[in-house]
ZASE-914478 format. One record per residue (C-alpha): x, y, z; residue in three letters. Coordinates in pm, whole numbers, plus 50000, padded with zeros to 5 digits. Layout:
N
XYZala/...
END
This chain:
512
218263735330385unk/221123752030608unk/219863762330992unk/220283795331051unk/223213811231253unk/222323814331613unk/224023846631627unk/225443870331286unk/227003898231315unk/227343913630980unk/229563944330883unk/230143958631252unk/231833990631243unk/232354006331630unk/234284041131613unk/235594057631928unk/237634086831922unk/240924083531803unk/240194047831678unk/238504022031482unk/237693996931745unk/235553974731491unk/236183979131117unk/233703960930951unk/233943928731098unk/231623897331027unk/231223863831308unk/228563839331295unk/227953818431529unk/226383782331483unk/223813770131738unk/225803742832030unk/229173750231953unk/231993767532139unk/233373796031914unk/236613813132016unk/237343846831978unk/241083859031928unk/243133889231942unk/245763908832082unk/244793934932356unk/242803961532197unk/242123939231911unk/238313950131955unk/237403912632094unk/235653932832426unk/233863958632228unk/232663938431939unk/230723915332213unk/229643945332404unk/227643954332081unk/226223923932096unk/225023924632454unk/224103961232421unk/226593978832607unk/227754001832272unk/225844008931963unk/227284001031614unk/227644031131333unk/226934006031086unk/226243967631024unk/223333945231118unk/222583917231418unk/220623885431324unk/219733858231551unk/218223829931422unk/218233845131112unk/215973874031159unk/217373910431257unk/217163921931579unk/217973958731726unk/219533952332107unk/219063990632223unk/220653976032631unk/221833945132783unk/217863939932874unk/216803939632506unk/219633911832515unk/218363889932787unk/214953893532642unk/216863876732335unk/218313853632572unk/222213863332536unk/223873870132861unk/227463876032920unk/230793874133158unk/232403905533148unk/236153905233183unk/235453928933466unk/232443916333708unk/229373933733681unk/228493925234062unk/226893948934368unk/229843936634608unk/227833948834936unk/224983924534764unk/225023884634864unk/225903860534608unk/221903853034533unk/220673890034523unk/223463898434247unk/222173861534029unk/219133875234095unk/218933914334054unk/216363926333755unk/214583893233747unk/213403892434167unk/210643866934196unk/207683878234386unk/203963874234414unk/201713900334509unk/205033923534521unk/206483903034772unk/210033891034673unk/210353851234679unk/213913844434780unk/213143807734905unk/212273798234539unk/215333813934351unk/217573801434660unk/216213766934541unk/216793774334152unk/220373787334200unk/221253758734458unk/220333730934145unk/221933750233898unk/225103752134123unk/224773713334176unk/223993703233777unk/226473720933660unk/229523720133929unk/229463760334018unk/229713751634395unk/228903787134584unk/227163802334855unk/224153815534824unk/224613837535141unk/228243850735120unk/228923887235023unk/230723895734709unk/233483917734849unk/234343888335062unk/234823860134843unk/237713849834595unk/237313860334206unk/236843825834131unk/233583823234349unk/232423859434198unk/233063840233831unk/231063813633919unk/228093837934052unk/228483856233706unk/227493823233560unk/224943813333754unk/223483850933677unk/223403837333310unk/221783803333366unk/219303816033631unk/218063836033370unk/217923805333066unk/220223825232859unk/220903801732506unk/223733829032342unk/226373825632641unk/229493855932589unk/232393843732780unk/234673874432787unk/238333866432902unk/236263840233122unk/239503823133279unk/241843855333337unk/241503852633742unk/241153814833758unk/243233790133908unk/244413763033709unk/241943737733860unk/239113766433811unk/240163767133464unk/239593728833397unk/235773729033547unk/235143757333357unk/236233745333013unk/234403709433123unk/231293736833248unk/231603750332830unk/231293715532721unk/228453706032837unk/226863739232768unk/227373731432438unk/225983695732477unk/222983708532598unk/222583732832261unk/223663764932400unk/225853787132172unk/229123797332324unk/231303827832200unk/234453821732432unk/237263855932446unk/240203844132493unk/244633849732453unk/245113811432593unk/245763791132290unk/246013762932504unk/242063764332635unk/241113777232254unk/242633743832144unk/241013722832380unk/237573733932427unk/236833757432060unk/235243741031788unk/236053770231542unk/237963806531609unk/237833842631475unk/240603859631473unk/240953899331533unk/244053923331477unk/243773964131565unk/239993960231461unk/239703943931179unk/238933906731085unk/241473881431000unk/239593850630943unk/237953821831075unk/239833786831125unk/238243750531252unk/240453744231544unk/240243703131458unk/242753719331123unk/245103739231312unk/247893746531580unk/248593770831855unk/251523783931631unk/249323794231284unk/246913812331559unk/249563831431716unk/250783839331376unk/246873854631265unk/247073871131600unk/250293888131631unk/251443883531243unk/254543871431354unk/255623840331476unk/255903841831891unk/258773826732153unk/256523806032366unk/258913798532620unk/261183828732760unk/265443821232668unk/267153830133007unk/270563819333143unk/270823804033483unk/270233823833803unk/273483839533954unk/271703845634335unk/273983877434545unk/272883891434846unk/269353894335014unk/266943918934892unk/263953908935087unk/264493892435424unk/260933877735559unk/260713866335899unk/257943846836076unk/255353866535926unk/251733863036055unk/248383882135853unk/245093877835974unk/242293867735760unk/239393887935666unk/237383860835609unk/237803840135923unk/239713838436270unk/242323815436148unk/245363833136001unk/245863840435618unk/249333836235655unk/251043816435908unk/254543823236055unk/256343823735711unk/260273830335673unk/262203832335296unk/264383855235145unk/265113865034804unk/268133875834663unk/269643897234343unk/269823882434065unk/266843854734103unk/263303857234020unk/261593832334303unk/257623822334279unk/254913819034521unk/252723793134391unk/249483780334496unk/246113772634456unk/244213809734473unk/243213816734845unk/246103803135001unk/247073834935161unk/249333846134858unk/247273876934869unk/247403884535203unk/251303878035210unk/252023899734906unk/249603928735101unk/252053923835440unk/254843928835243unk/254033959335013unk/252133977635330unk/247873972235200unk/247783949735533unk/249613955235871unk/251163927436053unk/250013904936281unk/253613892636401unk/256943887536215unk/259293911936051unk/260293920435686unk/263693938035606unk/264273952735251unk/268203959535179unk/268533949735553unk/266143980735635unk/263113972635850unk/259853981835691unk/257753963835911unk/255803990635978unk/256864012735736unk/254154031735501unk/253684023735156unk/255374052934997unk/258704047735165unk/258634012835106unk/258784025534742unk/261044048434778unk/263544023134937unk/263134001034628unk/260083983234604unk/257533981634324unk/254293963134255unk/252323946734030unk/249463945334165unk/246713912734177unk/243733935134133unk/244303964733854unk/241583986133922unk/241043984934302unk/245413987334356unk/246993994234064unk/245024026333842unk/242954056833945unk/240954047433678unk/239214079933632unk/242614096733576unk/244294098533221unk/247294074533129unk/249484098933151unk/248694105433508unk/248904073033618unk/251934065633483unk/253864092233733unk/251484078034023unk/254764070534178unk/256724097734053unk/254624132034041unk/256594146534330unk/260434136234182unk/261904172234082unk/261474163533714unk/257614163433734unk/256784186933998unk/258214225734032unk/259564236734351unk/256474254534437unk/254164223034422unk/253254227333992unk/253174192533781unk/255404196433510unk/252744187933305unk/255184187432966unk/257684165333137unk/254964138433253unk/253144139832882unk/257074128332734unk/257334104432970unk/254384089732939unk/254704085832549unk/257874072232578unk/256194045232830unk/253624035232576unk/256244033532271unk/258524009132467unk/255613990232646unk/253483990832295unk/250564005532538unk/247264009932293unk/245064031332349unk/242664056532106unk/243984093332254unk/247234080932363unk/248554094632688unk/245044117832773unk/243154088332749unk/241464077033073unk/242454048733199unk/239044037533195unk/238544035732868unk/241414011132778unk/240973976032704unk/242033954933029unk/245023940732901unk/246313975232794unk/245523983533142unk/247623959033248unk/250763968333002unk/250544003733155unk/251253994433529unk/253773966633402unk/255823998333179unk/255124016033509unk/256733997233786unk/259423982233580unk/260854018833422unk/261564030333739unk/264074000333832unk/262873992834165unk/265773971034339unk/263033944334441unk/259663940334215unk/256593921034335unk/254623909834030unk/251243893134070unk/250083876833801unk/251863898933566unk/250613887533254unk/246713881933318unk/244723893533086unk/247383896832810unk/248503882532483unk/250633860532381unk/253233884732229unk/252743908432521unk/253253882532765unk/256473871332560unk/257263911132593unk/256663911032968unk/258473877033036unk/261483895232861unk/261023926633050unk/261383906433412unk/264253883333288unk/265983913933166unk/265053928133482unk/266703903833740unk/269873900833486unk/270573932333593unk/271093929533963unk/267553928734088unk/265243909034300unk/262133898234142unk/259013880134359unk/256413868234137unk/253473853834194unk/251643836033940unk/248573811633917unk/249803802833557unk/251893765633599unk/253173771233269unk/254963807233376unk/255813793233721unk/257653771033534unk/259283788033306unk/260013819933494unk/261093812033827unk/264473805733940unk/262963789734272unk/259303780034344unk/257823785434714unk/254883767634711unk/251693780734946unk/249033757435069unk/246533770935396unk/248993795635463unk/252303780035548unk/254793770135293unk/255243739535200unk/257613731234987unk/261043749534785unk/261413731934457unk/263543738434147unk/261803742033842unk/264423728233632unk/264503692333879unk/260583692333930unk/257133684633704unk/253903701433682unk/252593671933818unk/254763672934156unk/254163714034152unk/250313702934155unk/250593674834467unk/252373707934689unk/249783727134572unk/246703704134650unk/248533699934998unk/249193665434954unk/253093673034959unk/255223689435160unk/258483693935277unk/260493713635527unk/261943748735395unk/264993769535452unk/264083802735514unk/
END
């Protein structure tokens, strides 16, 4: 006789309004393997395992586990189940330390007396058996979003979870991150835990899935053994068309500077050594150069210096041979600059505000969206909005008066990308442009900054992703402890070298 499923989920219809998000869809879920989830953004990937944990409640269909029907009313009828999830987003009290957040609902105490010693103990072997190095003591807000994934984690093992809901789990991870994480899966799995793994990265489905669902605008495609198929038949169940993997551009034609940086020192926020350390480069028209590096080599803290979210500590930065040093951030934007931002929520949406809204963040005061006497033209931004969303394919159920809360991260993400790029800035900073999206969006987006630096502009991206380092850039300026270390071109160099200036182990002098 057959075991039962670990987890089915029969017949899940989820309605919001203006859309479908889950139209009956079915996924079963066999106990110890990984099973990948797949889907475009807004595919329903998010919402389907939020009905699982609890987070939304279906309109119809039924949820077994181990073969018998359960009713998960919140996320703690879930953990009672012993499912626990990684939200796309962190679910983390960032004023908390890292154990009081692994902790929080499930405090040990006698006689009403919380026991930190003990869970300090738990989480510190949990950290060592399964590689999630962090500490115990540090404060949320203060740590990279690699540390805060690795505290989500913990959060689910501290608590003996068996159903584990990975949710976009490798989004904000470094490359190396990425690698412990998928070898973290595995031997999840080993151990008999049941893995549903969200993901747009073929390339970790591939290596780590042992079967895959695939979802398209809310309904279910169907369900493939990865061992029987390729990246290319996935993208095509995905997208339902086949996708460029690799963006066609012609050669770089560099002009004159756009961004002049000059000896530029940030202090950390962490520590009294510097985040960035007397750094110099320029970048020019017509080239799309790449800060690379391992995540917390201050290519935060130098994209904040430049775009005005940090002040200086020494150094000088010229755009179109204007010095904005000290310049604030709206005239740095009005002189040409535009950003991407790292973090969408905290710098790039006011999420409370409707997409329509936050696509004139920039803009509201221009003549064409605000009346002389200080009225939004309120018909003006609803056009251009749509407009936005039809060339950007931006998804979400009330179109432009939805907030932006409500969209699925990745749309999120398509909204300040159609945002920054309409408006033509002469120099864009994009970092990590593409997280959270996929594959055909980040085909769209690749196409969108290509197009963008073909037409006379400067483009600085900075990316985590070797694979669009590589195939974007024009230049790479590698980042290690602050300094750069090393200029390389991506059509003369490897991954493998990229990696060796990256770990440190290389470097060379640069021309600024």
């Amino acid at each position: 006789m057959e075991k039962p499923y670990a987890i089915e989920m029969l017949n899940i219809t989820k309605r919001f309004p203006g859309i479908i998000a889950n139209d009956n869809i079915t996924l079963q879920l066999r106990k110890g393997e990984i099973h990948a989830l797949l889907g475009e953004n807004g595919a329903g990937k998010s919402t389907l395992m939020s009905v699982l944990f609890g987070l939304y409640q279906p309109e119809e269909g039924v949820i077994k586990k181990d073969g018998q029907v359960v009713k998960i009313n919140d996320p703690n009828d879930a953990n009672r189940l012993g499912i626990g999830m990684v939200h796309q987003h962190f679910k983390l009290v960032e004023c908390f330390s890292v154990l009081d957040n692994i902790i929080l609902g499930v405090e040990p105490n006698k006689a009403g007396f919380l026991q930190k010693d003990e869970a300090r103990k738990k989480v510190v072997s949990l950290s060592e058996k399964y590689g999630l190095q962090v500490d115990p003591d540090a404060i949320i807000e203060d740590i990279s979003v690699g540390m805060q994934q690795r505290t989500e984690i913990l959060k689910m093992l501290y608590r003996e979870n068996e159903i584990l809901i990975f949710d976009e789990p490798t989004a904000v991870l470094t490359p190396q991150e990425i690698e412990e994480l998928m070898q973290i899966m595995k031997g999840l799995a080993k151990e008999g835990k049941s893995i549903l793994f969200i993901s747009h990265k073929l390339n970790e489905i591939m290596e780590v899935a042992d079967r895959c669902s695939v979802l398209r605008k809310g309904k279910y495609i169907g369900t493939v053994d990865i061992a029987n198929t390729t990246k290319e038949e996935l993208s095509r169940m995905m997208v339902g068309r086949d996708v460029e993997f690799v963006v066609p551009k012609d050669p770089a034609n560099p002009k004159d500077v756009v961004l002049d940086v000059q000896g530029m020192t940030v202090a950390s926020k962490l520590h009294h050594n510097n985040a960035v350390k007397n750094v110099s480069f320029k970048v020019r028209r017509g080239e799309i150069v790449c800060i690379a590096g391992i995540d917390g080599n201050g290519q935060t803290e130098l994209v904040y210096g430049i775009s005005g979210l940090e002040p200086l500590k020494g150094g000088k930065i010229e755009l179109l041979g204007h010095d904005i040093t000290k310049a604030p951030i709206r005239k740095r934007l009005l002189q040409g600059m535009g950003h991407i931002p790292e973090d969408r929520h905290k710098h790039g949406l006011v999420l409370d505000y409707s997409l329509e809204n936050n696509m004139v963040l920039q803009r509201y005061f221009e003549p064409e969206f605000t009346t002389k006497a200080g009225f939004l033209r309120k018909d003006n931004i609803r056009k251009y909005a749509e407009g936005l969303i039809e060339k950007f394919d931006v998804r979400s159920g009330q179109g432009p008066i939805t907030p932006a809360r409500a969209m699925s991260g990745g749309n999120q993400q398509k909204a300040i990308v159609a945002r920054e790029i309409d408006r033509r800035p002469e120099l864009l900073i994009a970092v990590q442009p593409t997280r959270g999206l996929d594959v055909g969006a980040i085909e769209f987006i690749h196409k969108q900054i290509v197009n963008h630096r073909d037409s006379g502009h400067a483009v600085l991206l900075v990316s985590l992703e070797l694979e669009e380092v590589m195939s974007l850039s024009d230049r790479i300026l590698v980042m290690y402890e602050g300094e750069i270390v090393g200029e390389l071109d991506p059509k003369k160099t490897t991954v493998e070298e990229l990696g060796l200036y990256m770990a440190g182990a290389k470097r060379t002098e640069v021309k600024a």
